[in-house]
Gaussian input, Z-matrix of N, CA and C with variables (Angstrom, degrees):
# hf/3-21g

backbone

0 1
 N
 C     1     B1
 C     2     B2     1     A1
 N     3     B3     2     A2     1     D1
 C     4     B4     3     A3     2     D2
 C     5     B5     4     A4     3     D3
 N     6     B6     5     A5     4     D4
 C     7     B7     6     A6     5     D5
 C     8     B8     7     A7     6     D6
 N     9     B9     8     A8     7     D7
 C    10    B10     9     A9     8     D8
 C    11    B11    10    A10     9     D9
 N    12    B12    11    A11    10    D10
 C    13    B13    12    A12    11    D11
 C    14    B14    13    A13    12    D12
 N    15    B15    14    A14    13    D13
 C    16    B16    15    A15    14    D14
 C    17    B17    16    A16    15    D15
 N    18    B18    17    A17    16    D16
 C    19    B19    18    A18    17    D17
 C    20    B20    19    A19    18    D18
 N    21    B21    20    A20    19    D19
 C    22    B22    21    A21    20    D20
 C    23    B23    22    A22    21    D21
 N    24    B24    23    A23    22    D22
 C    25    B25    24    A24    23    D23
 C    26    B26    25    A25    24    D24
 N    27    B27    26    A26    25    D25
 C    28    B28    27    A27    26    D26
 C    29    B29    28    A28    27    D27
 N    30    B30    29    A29    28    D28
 C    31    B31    30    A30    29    D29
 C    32    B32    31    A31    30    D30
 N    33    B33    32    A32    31    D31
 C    34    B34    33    A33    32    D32
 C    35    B35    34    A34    33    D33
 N    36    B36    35    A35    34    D34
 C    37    B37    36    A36    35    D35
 C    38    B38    37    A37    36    D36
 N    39    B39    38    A38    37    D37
 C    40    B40    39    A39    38    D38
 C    41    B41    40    A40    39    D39
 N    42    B42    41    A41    40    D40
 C    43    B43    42    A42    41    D41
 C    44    B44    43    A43    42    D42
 N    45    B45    44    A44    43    D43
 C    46    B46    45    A45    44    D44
 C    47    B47    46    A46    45    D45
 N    48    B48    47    A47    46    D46
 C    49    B49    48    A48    47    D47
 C    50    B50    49    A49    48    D48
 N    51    B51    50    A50    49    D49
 C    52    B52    51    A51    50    D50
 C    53    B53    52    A52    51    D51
 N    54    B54    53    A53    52    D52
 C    55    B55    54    A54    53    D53
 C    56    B56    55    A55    54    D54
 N    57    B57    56    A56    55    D55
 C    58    B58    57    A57    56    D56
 C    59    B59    58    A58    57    D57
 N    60    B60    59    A59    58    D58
 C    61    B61    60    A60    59    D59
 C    62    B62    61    A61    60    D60
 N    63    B63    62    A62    61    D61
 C    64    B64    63    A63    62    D62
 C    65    B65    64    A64    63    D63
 N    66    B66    65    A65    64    D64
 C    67    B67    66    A66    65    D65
 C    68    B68    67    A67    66    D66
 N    69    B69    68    A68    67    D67
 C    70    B70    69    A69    68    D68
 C    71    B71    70    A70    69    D69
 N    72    B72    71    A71    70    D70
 C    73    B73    72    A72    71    D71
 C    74    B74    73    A73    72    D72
 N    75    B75    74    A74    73    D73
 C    76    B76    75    A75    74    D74
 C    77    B77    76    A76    75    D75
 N    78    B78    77    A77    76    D76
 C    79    B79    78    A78    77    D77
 C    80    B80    79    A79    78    D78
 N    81    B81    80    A80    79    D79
 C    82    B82    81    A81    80    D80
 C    83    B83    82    A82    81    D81
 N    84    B84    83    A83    82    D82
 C    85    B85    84    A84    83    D83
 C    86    B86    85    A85    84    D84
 N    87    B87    86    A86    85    D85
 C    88    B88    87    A87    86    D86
 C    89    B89    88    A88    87    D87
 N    90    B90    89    A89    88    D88
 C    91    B91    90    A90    89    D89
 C    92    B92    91    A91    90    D90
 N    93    B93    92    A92    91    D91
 C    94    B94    93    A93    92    D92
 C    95    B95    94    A94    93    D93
 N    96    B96    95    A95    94    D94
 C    97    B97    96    A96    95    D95
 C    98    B98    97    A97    96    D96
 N    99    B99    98    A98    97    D97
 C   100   B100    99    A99    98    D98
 C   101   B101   100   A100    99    D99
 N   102   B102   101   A101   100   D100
 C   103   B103   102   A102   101   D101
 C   104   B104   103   A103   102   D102
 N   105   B105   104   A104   103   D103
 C   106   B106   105   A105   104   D104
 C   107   B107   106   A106   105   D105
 N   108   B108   107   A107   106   D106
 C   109   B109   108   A108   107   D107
 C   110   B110   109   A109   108   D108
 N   111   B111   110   A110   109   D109
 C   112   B112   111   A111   110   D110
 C   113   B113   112   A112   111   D111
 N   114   B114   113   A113   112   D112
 C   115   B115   114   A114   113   D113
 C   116   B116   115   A115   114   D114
 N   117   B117   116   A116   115   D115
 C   118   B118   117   A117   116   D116
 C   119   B119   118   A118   117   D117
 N   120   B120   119   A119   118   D118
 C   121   B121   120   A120   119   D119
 C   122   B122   121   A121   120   D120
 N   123   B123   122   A122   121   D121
 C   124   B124   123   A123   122   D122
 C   125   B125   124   A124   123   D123
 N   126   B126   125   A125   124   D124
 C   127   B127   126   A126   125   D125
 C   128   B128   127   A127   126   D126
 N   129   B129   128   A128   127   D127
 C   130   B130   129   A129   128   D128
 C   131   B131   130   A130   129   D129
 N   132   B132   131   A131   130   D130
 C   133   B133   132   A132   131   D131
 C   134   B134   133   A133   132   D132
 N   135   B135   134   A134   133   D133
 C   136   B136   135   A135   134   D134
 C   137   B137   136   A136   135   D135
 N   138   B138   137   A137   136   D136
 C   139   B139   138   A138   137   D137
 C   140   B140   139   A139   138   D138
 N   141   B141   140   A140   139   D139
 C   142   B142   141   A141   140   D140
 C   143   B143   142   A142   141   D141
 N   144   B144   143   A143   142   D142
 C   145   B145   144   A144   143   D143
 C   146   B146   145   A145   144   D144
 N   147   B147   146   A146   145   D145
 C   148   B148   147   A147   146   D146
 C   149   B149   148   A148   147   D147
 N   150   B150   149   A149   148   D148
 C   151   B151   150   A150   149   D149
 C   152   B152   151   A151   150   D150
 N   153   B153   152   A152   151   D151
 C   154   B154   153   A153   152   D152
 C   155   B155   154   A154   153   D153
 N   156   B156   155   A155   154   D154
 C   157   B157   156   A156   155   D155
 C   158   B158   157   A157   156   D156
 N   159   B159   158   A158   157   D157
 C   160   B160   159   A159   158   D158
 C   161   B161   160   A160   159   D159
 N   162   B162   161   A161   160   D160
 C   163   B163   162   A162   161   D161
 C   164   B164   163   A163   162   D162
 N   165   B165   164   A164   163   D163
 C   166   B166   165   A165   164   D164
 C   167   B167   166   A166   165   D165
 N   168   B168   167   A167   166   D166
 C   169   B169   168   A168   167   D167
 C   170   B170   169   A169   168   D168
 N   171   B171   170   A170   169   D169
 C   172   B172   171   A171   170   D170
 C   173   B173   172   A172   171   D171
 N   174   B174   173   A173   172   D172
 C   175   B175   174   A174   173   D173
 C   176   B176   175   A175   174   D174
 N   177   B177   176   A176   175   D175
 C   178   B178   177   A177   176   D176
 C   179   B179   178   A178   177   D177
 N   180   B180   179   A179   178   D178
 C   181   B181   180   A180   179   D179
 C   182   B182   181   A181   180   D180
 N   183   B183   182   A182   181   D181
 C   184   B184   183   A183   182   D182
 C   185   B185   184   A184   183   D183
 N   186   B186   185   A185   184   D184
 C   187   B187   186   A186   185   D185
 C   188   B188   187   A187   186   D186
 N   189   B189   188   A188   187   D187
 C   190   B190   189   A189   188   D188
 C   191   B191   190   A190   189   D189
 N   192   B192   191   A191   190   D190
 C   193   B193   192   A192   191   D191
 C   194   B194   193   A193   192   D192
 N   195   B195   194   A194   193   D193
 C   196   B196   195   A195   194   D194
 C   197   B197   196   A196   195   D195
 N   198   B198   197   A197   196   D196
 C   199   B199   198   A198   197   D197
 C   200   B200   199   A199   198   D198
 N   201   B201   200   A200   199   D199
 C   202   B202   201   A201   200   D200
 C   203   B203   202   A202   201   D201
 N   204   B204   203   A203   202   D202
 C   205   B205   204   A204   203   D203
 C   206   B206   205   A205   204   D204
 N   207   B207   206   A206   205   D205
 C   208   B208   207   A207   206   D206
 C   209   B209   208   A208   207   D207
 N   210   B210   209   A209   208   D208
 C   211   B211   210   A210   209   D209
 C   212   B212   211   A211   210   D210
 N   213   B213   212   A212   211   D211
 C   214   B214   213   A213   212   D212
 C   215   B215   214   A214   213   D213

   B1=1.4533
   B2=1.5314
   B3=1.5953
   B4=1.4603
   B5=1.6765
   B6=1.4554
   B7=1.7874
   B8=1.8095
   B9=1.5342
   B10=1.2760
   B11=1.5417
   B12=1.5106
   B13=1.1430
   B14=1.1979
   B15=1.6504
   B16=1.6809
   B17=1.4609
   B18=1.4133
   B19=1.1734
   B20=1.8031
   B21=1.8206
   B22=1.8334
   B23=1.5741
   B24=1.2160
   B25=1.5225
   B26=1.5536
   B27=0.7321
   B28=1.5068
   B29=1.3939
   B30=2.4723
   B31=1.4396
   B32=1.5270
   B33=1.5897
   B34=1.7707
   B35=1.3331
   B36=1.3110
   B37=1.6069
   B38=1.0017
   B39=1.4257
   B40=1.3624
   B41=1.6091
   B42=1.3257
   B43=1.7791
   B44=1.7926
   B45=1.0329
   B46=1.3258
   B47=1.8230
   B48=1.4853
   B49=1.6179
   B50=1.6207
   B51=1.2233
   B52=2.0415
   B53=1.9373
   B54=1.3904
   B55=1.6166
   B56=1.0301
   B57=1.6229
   B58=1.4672
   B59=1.5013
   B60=1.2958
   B61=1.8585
   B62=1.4970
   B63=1.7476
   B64=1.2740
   B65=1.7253
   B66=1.5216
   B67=0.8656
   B68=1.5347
   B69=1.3648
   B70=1.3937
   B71=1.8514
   B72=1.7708
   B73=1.4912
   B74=1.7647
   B75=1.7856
   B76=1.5051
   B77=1.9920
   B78=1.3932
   B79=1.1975
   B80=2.0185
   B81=0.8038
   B82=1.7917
   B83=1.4922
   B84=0.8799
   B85=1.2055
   B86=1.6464
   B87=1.4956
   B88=1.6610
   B89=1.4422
   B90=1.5037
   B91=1.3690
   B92=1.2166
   B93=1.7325
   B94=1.3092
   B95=1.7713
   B96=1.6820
   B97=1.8546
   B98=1.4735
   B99=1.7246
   B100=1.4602
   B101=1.9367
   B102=1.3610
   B103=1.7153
   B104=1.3259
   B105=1.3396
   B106=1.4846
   B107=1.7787
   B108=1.1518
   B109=1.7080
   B110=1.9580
   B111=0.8807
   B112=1.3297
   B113=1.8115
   B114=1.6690
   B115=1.4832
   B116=1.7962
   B117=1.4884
   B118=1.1791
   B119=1.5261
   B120=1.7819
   B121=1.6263
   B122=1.4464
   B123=1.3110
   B124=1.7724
   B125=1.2833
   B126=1.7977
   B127=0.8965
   B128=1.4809
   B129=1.5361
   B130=1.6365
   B131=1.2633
   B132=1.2668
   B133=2.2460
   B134=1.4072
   B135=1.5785
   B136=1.3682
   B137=1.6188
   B138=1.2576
   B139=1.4940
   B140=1.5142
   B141=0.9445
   B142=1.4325
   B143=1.3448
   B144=1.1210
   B145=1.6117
   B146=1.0694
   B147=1.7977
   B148=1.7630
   B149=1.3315
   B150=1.8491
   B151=1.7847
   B152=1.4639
   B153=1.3063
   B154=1.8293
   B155=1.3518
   B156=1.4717
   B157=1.2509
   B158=1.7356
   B159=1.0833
   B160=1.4547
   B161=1.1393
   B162=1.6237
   B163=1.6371
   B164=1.5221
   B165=1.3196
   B166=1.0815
   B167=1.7491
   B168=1.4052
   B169=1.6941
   B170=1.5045
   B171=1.3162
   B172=1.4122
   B173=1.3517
   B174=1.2173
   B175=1.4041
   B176=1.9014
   B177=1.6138
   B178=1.6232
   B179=1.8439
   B180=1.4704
   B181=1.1475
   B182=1.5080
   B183=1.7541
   B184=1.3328
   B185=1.6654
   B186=1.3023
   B187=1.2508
   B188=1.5988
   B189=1.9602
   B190=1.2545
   B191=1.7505
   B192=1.0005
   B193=2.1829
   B194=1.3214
   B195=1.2304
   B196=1.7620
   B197=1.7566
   B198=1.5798
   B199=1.7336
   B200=1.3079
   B201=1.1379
   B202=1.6852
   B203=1.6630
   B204=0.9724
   B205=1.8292
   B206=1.1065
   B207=1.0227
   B208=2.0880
   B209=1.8709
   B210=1.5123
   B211=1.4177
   B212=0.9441
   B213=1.8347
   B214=1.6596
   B215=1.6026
   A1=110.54
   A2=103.63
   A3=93.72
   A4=119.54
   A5=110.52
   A6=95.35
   A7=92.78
   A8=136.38
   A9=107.57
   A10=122.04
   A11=108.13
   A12=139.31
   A13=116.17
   A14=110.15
   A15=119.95
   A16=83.89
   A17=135.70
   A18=117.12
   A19=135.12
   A20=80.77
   A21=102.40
   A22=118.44
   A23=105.21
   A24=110.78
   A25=112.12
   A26=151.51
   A27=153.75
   A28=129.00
   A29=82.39
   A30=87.13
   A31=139.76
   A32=95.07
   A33=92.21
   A34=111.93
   A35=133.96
   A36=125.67
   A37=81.64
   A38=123.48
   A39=138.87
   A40=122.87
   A41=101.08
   A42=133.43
   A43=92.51
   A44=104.79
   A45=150.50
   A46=107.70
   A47=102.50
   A48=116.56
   A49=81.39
   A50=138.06
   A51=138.65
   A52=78.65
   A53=105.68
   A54=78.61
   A55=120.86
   A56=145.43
   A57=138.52
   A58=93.76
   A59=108.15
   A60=107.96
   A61=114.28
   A62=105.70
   A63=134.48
   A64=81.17
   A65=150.59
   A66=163.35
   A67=77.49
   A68=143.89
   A69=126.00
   A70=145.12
   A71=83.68
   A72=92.64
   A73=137.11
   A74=93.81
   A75=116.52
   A76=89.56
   A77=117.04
   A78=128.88
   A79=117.17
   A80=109.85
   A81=127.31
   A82=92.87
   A83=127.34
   A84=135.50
   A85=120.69
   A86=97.11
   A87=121.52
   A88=94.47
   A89=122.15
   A90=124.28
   A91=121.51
   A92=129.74
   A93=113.38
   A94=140.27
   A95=72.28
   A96=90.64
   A97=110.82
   A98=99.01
   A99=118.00
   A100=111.52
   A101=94.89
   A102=84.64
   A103=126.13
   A104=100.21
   A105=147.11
   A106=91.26
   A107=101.56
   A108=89.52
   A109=101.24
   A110=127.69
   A111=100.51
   A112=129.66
   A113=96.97
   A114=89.13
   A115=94.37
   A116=133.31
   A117=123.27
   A118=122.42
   A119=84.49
   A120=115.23
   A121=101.41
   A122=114.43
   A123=103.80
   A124=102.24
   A125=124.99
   A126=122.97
   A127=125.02
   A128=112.88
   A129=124.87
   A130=103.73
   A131=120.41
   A132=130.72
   A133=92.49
   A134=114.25
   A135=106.85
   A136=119.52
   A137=121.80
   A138=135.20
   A139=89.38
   A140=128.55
   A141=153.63
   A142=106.16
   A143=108.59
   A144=125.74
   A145=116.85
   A146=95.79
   A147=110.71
   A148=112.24
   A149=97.96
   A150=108.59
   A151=120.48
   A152=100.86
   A153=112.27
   A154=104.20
   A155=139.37
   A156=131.49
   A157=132.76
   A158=104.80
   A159=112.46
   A160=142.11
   A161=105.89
   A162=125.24
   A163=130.77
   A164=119.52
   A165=121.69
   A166=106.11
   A167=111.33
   A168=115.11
   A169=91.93
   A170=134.29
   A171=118.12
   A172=119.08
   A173=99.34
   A174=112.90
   A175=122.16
   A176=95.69
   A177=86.39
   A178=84.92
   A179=94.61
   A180=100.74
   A181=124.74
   A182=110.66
   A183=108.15
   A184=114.45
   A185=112.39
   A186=124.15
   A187=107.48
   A188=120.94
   A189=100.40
   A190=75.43
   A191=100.26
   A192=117.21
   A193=106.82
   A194=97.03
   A195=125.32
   A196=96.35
   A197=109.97
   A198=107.05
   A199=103.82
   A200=126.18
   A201=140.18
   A202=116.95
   A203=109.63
   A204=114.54
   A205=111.03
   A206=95.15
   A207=123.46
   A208=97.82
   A209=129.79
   A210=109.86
   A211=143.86
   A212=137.53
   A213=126.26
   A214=83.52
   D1=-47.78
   D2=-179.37
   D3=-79.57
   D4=-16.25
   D5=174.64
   D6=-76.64
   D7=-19.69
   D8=-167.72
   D9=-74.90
   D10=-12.19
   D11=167.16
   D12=-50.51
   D13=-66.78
   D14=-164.35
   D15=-69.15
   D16=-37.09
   D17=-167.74
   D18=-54.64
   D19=-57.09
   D20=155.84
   D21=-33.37
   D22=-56.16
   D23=175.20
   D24=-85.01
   D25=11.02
   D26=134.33
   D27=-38.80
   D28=-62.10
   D29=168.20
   D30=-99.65
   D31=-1.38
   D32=158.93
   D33=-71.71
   D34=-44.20
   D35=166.27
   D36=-22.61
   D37=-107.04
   D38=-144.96
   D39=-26.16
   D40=-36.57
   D41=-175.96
   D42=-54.60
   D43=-69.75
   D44=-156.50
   D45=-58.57
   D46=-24.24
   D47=-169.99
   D48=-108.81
   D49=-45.50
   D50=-119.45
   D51=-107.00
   D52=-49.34
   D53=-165.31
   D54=-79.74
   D55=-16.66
   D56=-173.18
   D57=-69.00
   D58=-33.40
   D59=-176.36
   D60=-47.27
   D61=-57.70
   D62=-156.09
   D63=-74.51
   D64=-67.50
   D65=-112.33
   D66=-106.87
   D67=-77.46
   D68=175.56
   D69=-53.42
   D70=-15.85
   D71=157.79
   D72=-79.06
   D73=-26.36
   D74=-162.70
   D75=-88.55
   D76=-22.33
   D77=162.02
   D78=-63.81
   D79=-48.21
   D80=176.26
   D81=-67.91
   D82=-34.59
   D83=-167.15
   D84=-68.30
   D85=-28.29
   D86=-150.65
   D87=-85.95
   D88=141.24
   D89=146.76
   D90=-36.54
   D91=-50.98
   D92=168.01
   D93=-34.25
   D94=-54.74
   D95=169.31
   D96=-33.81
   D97=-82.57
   D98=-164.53
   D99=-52.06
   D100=-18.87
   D101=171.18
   D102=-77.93
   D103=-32.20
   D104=-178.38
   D105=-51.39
   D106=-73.07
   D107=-172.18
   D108=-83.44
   D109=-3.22
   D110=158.54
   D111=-106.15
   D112=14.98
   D113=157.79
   D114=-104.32
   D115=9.17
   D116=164.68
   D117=-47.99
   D118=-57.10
   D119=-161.76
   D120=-80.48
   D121=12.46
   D122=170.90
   D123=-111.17
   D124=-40.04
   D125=175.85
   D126=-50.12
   D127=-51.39
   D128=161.16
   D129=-32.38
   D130=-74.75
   D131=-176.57
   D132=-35.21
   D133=-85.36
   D134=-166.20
   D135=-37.11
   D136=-45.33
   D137=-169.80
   D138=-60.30
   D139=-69.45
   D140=174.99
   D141=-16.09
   D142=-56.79
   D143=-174.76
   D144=-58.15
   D145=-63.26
   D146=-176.48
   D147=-33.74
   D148=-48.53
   D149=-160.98
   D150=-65.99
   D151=-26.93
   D152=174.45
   D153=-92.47
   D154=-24.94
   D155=148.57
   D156=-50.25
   D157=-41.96
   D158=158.21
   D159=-70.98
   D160=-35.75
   D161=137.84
   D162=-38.33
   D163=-47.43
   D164=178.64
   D165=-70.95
   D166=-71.13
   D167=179.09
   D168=-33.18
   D169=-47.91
   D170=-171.89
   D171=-44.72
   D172=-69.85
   D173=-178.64
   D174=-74.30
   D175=6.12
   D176=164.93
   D177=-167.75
   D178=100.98
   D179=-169.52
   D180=-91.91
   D181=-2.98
   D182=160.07
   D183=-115.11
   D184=48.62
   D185=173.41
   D186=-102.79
   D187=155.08
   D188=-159.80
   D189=-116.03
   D190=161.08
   D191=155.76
   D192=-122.47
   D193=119.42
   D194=176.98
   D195=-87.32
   D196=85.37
   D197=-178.02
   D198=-70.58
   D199=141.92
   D200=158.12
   D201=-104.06
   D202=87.95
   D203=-172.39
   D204=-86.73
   D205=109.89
   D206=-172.17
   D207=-44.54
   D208=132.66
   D209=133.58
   D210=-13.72
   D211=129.29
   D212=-174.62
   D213=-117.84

């Protein structure tokens, strides 16, 4: 009785560790996710851009940039 016990509780531990895993993989998994990091990685670029765009006018402040804004 008592090892069927320690056992029970062994495997809810176990329960208890396996699904937030399973529950964050089946999440990675999701279309949301994967859009999720690729409107990240545009936002970063764009940000990205601005910052070396503003950088540059800095440092040459009567120079012009002819922007070309990609299709979304």
């Amino acid at each position: 009785m008592d090892n069927e016990l320690l056992q029970a509780v062994k495997a809810l531990e176990n329960a208890r560790v396996e699904l937030p895993r399973q529950a964050v993989d089946c999440y990675k998994e999701s279309t949301d996710f994967k859009e999720g990091l690729k409107r990240m990685g545009r936002v970063t670029y764009e940000y990205g851009y601005r910052v070396a765009l503003a950088h540059f006018h800095a440092l040459h402040p009567d120079s012009e940039v002819k922007e070309d804004h990609p299709p979304r």
